[in-house]
C-alpha positions in Angstrom: 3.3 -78.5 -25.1 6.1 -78.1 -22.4 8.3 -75.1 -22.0 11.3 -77.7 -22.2 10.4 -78.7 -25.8 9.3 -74.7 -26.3 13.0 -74.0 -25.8 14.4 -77.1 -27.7 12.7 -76.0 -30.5 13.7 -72.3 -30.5 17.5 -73.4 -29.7 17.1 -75.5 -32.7 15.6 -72.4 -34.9 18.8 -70.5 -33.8 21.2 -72.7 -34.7 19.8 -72.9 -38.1 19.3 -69.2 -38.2 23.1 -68.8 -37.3 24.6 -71.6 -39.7 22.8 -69.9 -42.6 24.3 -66.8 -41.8 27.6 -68.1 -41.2 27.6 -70.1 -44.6 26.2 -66.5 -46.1 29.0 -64.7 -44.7 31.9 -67.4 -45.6 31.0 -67.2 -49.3 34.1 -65.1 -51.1 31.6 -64.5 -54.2 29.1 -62.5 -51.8 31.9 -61.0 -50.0 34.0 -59.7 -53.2 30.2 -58.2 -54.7 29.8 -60.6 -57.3 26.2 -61.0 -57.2 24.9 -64.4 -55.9 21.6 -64.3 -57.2 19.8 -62.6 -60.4 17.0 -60.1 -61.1 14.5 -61.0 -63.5 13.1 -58.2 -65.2 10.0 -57.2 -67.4 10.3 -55.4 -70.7 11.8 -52.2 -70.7 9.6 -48.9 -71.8 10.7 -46.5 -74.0 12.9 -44.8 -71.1 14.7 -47.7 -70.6 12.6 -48.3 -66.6 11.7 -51.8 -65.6 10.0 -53.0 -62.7 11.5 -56.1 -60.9 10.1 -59.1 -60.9 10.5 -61.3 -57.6 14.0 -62.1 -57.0 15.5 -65.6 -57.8 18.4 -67.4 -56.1 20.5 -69.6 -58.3 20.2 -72.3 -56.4 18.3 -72.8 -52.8 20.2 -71.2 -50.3 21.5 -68.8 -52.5 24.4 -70.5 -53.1 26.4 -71.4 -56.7 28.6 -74.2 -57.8 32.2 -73.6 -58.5 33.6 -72.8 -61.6 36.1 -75.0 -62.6 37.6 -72.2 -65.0 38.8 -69.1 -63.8 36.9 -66.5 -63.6 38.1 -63.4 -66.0 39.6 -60.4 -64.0 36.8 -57.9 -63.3 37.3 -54.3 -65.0 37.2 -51.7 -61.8 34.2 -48.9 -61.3 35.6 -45.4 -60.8 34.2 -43.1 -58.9 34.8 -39.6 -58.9 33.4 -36.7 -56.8 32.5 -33.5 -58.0 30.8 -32.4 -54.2 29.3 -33.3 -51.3 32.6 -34.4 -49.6 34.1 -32.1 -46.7 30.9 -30.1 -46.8 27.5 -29.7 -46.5 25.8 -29.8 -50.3 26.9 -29.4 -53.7 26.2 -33.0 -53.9 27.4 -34.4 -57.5 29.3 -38.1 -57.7 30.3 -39.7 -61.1 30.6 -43.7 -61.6 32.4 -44.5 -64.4 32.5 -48.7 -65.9 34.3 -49.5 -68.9 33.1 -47.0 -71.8 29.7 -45.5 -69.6 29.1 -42.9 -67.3 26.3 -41.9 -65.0 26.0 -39.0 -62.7 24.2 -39.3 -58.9 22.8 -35.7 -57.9 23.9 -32.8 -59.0 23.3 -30.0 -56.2 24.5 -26.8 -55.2 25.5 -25.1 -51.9 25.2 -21.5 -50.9 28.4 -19.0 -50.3 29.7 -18.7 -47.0 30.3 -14.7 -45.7 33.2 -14.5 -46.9 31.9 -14.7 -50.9 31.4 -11.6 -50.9 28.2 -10.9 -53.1 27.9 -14.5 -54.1 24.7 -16.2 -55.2 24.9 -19.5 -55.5 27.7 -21.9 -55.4 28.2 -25.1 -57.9 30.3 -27.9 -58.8 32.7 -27.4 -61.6 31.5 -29.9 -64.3 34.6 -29.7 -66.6 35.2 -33.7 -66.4 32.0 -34.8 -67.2 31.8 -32.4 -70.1 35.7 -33.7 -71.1 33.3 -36.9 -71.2 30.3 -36.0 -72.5 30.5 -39.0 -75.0 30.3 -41.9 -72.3 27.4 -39.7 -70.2 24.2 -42.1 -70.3 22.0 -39.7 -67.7 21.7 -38.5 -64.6 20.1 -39.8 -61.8 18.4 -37.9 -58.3 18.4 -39.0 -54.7 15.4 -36.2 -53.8 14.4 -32.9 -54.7 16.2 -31.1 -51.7 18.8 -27.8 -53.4 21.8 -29.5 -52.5 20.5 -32.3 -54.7 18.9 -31.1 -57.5 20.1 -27.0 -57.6 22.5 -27.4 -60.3 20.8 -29.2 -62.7 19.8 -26.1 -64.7 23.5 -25.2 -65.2 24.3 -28.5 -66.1 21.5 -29.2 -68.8 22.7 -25.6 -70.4 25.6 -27.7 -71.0 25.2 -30.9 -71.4 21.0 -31.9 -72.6 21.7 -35.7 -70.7 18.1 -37.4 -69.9 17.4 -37.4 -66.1 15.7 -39.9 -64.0 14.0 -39.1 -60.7 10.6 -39.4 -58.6 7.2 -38.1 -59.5 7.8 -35.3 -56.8 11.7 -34.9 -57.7 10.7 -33.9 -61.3 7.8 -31.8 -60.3 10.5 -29.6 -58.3 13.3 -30.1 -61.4 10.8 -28.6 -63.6 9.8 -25.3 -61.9 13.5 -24.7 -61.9 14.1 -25.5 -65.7 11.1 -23.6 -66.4 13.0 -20.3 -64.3 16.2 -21.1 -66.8 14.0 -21.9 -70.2 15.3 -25.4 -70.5 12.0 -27.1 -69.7 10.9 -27.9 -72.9 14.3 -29.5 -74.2 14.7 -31.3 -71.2 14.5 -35.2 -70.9 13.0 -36.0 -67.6 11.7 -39.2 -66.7 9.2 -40.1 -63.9 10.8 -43.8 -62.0 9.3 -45.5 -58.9 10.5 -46.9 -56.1 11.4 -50.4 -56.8 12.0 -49.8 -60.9 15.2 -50.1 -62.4 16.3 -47.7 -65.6 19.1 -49.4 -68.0 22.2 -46.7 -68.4 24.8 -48.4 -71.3 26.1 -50.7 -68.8 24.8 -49.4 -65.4 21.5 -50.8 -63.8 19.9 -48.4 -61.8 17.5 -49.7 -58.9 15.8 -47.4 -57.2 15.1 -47.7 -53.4 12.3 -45.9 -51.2 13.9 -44.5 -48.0 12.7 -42.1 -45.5 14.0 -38.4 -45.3 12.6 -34.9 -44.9 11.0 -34.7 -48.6 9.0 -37.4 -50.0 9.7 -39.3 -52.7 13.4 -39.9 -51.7 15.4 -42.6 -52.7 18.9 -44.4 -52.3 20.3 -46.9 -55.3 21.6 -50.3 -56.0 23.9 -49.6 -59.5 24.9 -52.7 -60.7 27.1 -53.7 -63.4 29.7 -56.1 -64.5 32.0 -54.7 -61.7 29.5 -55.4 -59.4 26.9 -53.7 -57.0 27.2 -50.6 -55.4 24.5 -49.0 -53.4 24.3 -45.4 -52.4 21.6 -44.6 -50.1 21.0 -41.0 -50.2 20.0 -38.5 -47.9 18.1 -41.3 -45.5 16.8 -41.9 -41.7 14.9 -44.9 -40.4 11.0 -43.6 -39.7 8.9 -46.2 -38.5 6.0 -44.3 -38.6 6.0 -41.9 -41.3 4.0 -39.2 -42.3 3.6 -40.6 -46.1 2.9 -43.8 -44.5 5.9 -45.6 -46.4 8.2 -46.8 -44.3 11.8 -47.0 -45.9 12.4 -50.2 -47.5 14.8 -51.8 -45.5 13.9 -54.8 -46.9 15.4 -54.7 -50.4 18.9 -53.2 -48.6 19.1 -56.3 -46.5 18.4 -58.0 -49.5 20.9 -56.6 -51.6 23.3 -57.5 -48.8 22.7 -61.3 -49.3 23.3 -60.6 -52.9 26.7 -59.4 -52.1 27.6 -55.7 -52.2 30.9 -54.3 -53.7 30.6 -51.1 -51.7 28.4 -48.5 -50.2 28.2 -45.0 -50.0 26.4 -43.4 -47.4 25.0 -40.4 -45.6 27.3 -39.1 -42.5 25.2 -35.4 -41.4 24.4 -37.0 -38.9 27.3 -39.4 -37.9 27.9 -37.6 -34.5 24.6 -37.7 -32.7 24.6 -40.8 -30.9 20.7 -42.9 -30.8 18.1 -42.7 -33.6 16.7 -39.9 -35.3 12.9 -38.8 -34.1 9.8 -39.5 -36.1 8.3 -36.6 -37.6 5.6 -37.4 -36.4 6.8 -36.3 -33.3 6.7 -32.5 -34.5 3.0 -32.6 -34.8 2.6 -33.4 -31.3 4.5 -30.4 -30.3 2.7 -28.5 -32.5 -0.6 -29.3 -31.1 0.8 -28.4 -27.4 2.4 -25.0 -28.8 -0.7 -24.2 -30.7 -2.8 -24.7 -27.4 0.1 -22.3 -25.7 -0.7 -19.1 -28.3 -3.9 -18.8 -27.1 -5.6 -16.0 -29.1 -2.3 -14.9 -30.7 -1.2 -15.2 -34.7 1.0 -17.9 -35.3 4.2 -18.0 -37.6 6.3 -20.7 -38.4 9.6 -20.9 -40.4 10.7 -23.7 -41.3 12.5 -25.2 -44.9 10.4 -24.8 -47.6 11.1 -27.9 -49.1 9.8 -29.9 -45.8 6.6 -31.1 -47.6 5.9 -33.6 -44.2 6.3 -30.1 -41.8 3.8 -28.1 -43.9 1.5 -31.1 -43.9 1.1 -31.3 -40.0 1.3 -27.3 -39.7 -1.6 -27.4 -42.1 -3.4 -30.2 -40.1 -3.9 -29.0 -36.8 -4.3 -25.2 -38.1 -7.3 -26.9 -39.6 -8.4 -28.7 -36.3 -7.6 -25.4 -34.3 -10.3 -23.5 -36.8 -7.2 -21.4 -38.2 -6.5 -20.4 -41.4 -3.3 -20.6 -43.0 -1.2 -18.2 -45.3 1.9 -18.6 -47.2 5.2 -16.3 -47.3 8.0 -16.7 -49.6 8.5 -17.6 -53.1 10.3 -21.2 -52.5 7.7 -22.4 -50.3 5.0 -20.9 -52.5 6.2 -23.1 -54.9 7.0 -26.1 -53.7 3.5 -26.0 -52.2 1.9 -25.5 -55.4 3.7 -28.4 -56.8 3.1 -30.9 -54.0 -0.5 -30.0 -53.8 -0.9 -30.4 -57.6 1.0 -34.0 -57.5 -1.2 -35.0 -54.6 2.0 -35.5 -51.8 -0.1 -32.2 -49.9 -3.8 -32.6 -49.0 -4.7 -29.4 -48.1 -8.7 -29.2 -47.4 -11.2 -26.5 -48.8 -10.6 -23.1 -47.5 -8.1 -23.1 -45.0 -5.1 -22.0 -47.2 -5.6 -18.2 -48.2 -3.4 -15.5 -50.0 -1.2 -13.7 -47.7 -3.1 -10.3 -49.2 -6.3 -11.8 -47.3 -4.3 -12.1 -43.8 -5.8 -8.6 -42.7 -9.7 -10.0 -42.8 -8.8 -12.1 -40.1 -8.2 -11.3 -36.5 -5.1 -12.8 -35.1 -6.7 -16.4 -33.5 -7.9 -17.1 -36.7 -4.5 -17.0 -38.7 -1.4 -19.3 -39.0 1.8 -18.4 -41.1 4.1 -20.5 -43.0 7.2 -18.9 -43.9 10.9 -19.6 -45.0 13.8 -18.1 -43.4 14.7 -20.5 -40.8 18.3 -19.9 -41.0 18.3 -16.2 -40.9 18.9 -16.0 -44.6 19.4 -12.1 -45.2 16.6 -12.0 -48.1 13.9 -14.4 -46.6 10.4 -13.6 -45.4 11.3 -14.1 -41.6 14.3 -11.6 -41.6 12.2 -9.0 -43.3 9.5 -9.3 -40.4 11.7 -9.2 -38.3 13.6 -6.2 -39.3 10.2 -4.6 -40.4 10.8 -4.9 -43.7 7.6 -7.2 -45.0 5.3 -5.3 -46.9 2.7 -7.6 -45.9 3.3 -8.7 -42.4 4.2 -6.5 -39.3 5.8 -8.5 -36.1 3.4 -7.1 -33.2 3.6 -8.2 -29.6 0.6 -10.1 -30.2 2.5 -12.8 -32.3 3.4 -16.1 -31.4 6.3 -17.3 -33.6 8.1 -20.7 -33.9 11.0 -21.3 -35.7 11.0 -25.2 -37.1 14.5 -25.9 -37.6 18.0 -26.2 -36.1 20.5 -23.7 -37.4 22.9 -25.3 -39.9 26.3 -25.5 -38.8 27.9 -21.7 -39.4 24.2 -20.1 -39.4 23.8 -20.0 -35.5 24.9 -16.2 -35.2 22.1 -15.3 -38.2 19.2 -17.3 -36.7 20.3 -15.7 -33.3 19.9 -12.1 -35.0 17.1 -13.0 -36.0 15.5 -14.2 -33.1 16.4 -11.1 -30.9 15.2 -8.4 -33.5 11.5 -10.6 -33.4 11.7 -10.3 -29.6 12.8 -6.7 -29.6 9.2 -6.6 -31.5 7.2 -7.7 -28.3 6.6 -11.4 -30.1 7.8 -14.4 -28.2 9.6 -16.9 -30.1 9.7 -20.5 -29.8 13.1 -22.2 -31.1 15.1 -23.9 -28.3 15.2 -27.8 -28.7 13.5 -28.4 -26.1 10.4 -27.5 -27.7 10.5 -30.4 -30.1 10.0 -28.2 -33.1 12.0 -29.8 -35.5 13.6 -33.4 -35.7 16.3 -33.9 -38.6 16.1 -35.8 -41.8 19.2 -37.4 -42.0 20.3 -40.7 -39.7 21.9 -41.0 -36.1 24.6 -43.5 -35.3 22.1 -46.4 -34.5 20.6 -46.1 -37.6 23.5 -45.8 -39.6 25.3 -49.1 -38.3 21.7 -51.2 -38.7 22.3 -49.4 -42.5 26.2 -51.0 -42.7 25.0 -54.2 -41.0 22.2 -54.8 -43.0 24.0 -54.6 -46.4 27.6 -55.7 -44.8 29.5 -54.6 -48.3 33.0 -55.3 -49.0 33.9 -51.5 -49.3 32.5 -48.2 -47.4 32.8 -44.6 -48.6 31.2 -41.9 -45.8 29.7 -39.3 -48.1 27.9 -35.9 -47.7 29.4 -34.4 -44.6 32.2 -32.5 -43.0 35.4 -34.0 -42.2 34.0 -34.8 -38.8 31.3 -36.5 -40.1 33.2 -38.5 -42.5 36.0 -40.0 -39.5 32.8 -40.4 -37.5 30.9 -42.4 -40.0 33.7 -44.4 -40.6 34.6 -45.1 -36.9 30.9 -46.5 -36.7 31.8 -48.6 -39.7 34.9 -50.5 -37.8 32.5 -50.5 -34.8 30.4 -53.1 -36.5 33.5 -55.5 -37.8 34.6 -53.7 -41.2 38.4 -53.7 -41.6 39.9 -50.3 -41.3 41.9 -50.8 -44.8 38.5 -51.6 -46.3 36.6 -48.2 -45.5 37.9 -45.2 -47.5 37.6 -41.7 -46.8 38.1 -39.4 -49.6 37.8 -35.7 -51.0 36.1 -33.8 -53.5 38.3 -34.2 -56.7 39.3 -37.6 -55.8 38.4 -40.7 -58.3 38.5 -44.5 -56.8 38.4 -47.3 -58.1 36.8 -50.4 -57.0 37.5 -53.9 -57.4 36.4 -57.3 -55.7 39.6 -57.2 -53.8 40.3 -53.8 -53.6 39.5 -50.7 -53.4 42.1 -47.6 -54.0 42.5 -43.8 -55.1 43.6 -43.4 -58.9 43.7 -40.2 -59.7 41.9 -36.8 -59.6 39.7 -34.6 -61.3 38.7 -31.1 -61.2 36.3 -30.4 -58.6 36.4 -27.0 -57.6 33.7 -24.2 -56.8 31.9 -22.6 -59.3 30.8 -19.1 -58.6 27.3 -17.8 -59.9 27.1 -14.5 -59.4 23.3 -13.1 -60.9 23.7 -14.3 -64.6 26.9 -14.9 -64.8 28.1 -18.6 -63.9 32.0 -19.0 -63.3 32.7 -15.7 -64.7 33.7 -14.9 -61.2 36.6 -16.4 -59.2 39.0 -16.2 -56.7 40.9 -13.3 -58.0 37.5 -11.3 -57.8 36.6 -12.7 -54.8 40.3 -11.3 -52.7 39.7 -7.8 -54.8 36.3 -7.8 -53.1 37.2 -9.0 -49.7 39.8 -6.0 -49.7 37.0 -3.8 -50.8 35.2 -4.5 -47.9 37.8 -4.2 -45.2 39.7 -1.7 -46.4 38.1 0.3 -49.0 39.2 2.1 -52.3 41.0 5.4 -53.3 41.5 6.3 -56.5 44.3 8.4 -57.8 43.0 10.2 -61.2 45.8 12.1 -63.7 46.1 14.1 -66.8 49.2 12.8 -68.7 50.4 14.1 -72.1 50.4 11.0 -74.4 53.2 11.9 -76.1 56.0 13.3 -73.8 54.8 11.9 -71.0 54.3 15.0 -68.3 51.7 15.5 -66.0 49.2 17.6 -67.1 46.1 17.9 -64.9 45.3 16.5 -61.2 46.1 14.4 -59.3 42.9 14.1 -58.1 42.4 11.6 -55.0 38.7 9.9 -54.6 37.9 7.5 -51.6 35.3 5.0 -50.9 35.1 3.2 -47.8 38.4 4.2 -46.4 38.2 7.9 -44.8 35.2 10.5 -44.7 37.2 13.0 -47.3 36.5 16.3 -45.5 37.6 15.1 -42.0 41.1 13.6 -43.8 42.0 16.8 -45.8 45.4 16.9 -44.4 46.1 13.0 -45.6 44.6 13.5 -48.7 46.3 16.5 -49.8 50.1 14.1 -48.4 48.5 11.5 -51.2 48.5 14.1 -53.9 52.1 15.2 -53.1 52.8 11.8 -53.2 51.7 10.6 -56.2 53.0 13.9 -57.9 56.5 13.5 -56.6 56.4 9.7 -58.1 55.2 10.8 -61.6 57.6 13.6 -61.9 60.2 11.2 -61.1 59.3 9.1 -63.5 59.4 11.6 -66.1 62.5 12.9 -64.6 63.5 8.6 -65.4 62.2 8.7 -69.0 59.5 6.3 -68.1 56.9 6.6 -69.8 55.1 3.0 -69.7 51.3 3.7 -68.0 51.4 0.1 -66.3 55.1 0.9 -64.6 54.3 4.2 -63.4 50.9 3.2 -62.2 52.8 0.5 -60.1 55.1 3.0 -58.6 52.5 5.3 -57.5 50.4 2.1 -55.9 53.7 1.7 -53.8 55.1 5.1 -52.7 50.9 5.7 -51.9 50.9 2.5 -49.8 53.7 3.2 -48.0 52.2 6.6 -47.2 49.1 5.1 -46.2 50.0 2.3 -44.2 52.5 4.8 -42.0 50.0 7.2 -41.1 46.8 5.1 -40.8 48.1 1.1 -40.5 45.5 0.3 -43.2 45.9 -1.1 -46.9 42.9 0.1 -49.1 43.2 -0.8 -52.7 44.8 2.1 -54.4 43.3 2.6 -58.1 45.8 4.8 -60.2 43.8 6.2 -64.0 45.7 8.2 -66.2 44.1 10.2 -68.6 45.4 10.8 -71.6 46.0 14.6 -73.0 47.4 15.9 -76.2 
């Protein structure tokens, strides 16, 4: 055949190609996320999960005749978010239709320095408990902390069934087991490409690709109309899982018409595509080749099944065996191996007890603390600290991971006190040691083109991220009034023709402070900061209960503001001080504890801030004498 009828017939293919997408585009129905076609679906199982059967179009072409009727006006979908929004975790959105509720995620974040003795960080569930009644279940995007962290405080509240992967729920249940909620729990095991039936909510779930396996986004239809949110995602075209994400059922779900989307904006500022993982192995196998006869140990996030996996591989090809060190990756190891996502072969993984049989060529090591987190495995090496593991020059350690925005000066630390050790570390990016989970700008406008919806929400990220995301949105054609950038405590709602901010709902942090879980808040949290700048003294005093004189002291005791016995002089002036002020008040007739207490606080302050320019807390006890 001639090229000239060659290109005749691929102009022709075009054209068609382009008026099918232009009819496509120019329907209002598509374009307001009324859907244009219909799943069919099989018969529900006992938890309510479907799978899909293949999809149908109303009519070829996907297109539908026109109503003569009006159509009724469409009730709106609220949205509200409890976290994830102008930060990084704490993940927790609610979507609301009519009289039904579902919940997407429900993670956790950890404190920043400044909460001052601070364990975990959560999302304050008082609306969804104010509507507890209209809660259907909760549904997980992957088993990453900021995801699934929470849960355990949640179910002590509210016993809602939960949906999620076979790997998700493997994770969810070690932690419900740690809280003894485990066996009250509802958790059900879905597939990608099942749906679960929530009151009125659909719930399709989506394979995409991220750091963890078995992640998902979802398509949540209803009689409002379709909204996806994809989750924690990237595009990985050659996977370590071998499952590609399924691009296309969101391109799909794009014909269909989409009402809006919610997506991922971590990584909204890098420009290009995200690297394969795949592309850490290879660097593994060079760095491997580089520590010659020295141990290995590599930190990296313990939840980064895909990392362990390669690690694991060439220690295997490399005739090395490999030991574990820290109780998160300990776990999620266990459960990964136990659900199959972690082929580890016959004795290469030993117990860290066993590491001293081997000399160091013959040993790898796993380990968390790739953010310099004060209390993981890699900072007590480093600091020798490990009861198990001493950092020796003959060490070769790599650190799989970029520091997380804020954590650069305590992955810094703890990379100098490791080379202050004689080890060399590996952890520049030039290394290729670690490639991120989460999309680049490329990605995420093939994600915005592919399912084109008639609203867009930027989620999980920093402000930055969020006006980023969005400014990729307008790059590929959305209109500006049609992209919304919101807040944690804000609630939207969205309708064919519009989309809009409604209201708000609480959505603060929640401070969980060993087993206490909100009992601490910001009040604690200033009494603590001032604490540690400035210290305490307290100001002890006999007092006669009934006439109001002082009887014994004052006695003066400090705590992280001045060594007593090199202040004598100023705290003998504190004593006069706060003698002079409760003989006055005597003096005054006043005898109410609180107002005298005050008055000391103040003439002690002033005395304090004079000679030293400091502000401790001042403590004032009266003890009462007859």
């Amino acid at each position: 055949m001639s090229e000239k009828n060659n290109k005749s017939k691929l102009e022709k293919s075009l054209n068609s190609l382009n008026r099918q997408n232009h009819k496509q585009q120019a329907k209002p129905n598509a374009a307001a996320g009324v859907n244009a076609g219909k799943y069919k679906r099989g018969k529900k199982n006992q938890q309510g999960i479907s799978r899909p059967l293949p999809y149908q179009n109303t009519r070829p072409g996907g297109s539908r005749r026109q109503s003569r009727r009006k159509p009724p006006k469409q009730k709106p979908i609220r949205i509200s978010f409890l976290g994830g929004i102008n930060e990084v975790g704490k993940n927790m959105t609610v979507f609301e239709y009519e009289n039904d509720m579902i919940i997407v995620d429900s993670g956790l974040a950890f404190p920043d320095e400044d909460m001052l003795g601070i364990d975990l960080v959560i999302p304050d569930f008082t609306y969804i408990k104010e509507n507890a009644d209209k809660l259907r279940g909760v549904v997980i995007t992957h088993g990453h902390e900021d995801h699934i962290g929470s849960l355990a405080y949640l179910l002590r509240e509210l016993n809602v069934p939960v949906y999620a992967t076979r790997l998700t729920i493997g994770l969810i249940k070690g932690k419900l087991e740690e809280h003894n909620l485990l066996s009250s729990a509802r958790l059900n095991v879905v597939s990608p490409g099942e749906h679960v039936t929530l009151g009125d909510f659909d719930v399709e779930f989506i394979h995409v690709n991220h750091s963890i396996p078995d992640a998902v986004g979802f398509a949540i239809k209803c009689g409002g109309g379709t909204i996806v949110h994809t989750g924690d995602f990237k595009i990985d075209a050659t996977p370590i899982d071998g499952g590609m994400i399924d691009l296309a059922r969101f391109g799909q779900l794009g014909s269909e018409g989409v009402l809006c989307m919610l997506a991922d904006s971590t990584n909204a500022e890098r420009p290009g595509f995200t690297e394969s993982e795949r592309k850490v192995g290879e660097s593994f196998e060079r760095l491997f080749k580089n520590a010659g006869d020295r141990r290995i140990i590599i930190a990296t996030f313990a939840s980064n099944i895909h990392r362990v996996q390669q690690i694991i591989d060439v220690a295997q090809k490399e005739g090395r065996k490999v030991a574990l060190s820290g109780r998160s990756l300990e776990n999620v190891v266990a459960v990964s191996r136990e659900l199959g996502y972690l082929k580890v072969p016959d004795n290469v993984l030993i117990p860290l007890d066993l590491i001293h049989r081997y000399s160091a060529k013959e040993l790898v090591l796993i380990t968390t603390g790739s953010q310099g987190e004060p209390m993981s495995a890699l900072t007590r090496m480093a600091l020798s600290d490990h009861r198990k593991v001493m950092i020796t020059p003959n060490d070769y350690v790599i650190i799989s991971a970029t520091p997380i925005p804020g954590n650069e000066k305590t992955v810094g630390r703890v990379v100098n006190e490791l080379m202050k050790l004689g080890a060399e570390v590996v952890y520049e990016r030039m290394y290729e040691v670690h490639v991120s989970g989460h999309a680049c700008q490329e990605e995420l406008k093939l994600m915005l083109s592919l399912i084109h919806p008639r609203f867009f929400i930027p989620v999980h990220g920093e402000q930055k991220h969020l006006q980023k995301h969005a400014g990729l949105a307008r790059a590929v054609g959305m209109d500006p009034n049609d992209i919304l950038i919101v807040d944690n405590g804000v609630q939207v709602e969205v309708q064919p023709d519009k989309i809009k901010k409604c209201g708000s709902v609480p959505a603060g942090q929640v401070f969980v402070d060993g087993s206490g879980v909100g009992d601490v808040g910001s009040v604690v949290i200033r009494d603590r900061k001032h604490l540690a700048e400035d210290g305490i003294i307290i100001i002890a005093a006999g007092i006669d209960h009934t006439t109001g004189y002082l009887t014994s002291g004052p006695d003066v005791v400090s705590r992280g503001f001045v060594y007593v016995r090199e202040s004598e002089d100023l705290i003998e002036e504190i004593k006069r001080t706060a003698t002079k002020t409760i003989l006055k008040c005597y003096d005054r007739n006043i005898r109410e504890y609180t107002a005298i207490k005050n008055r000391i606080r103040d003439d002690v302050s002033r005395l304090i801030y004079e000679r030293t320019k400091r502000s401790p807390m001042i403590l004032p006890i009266f003890l009462e004498t007859d």
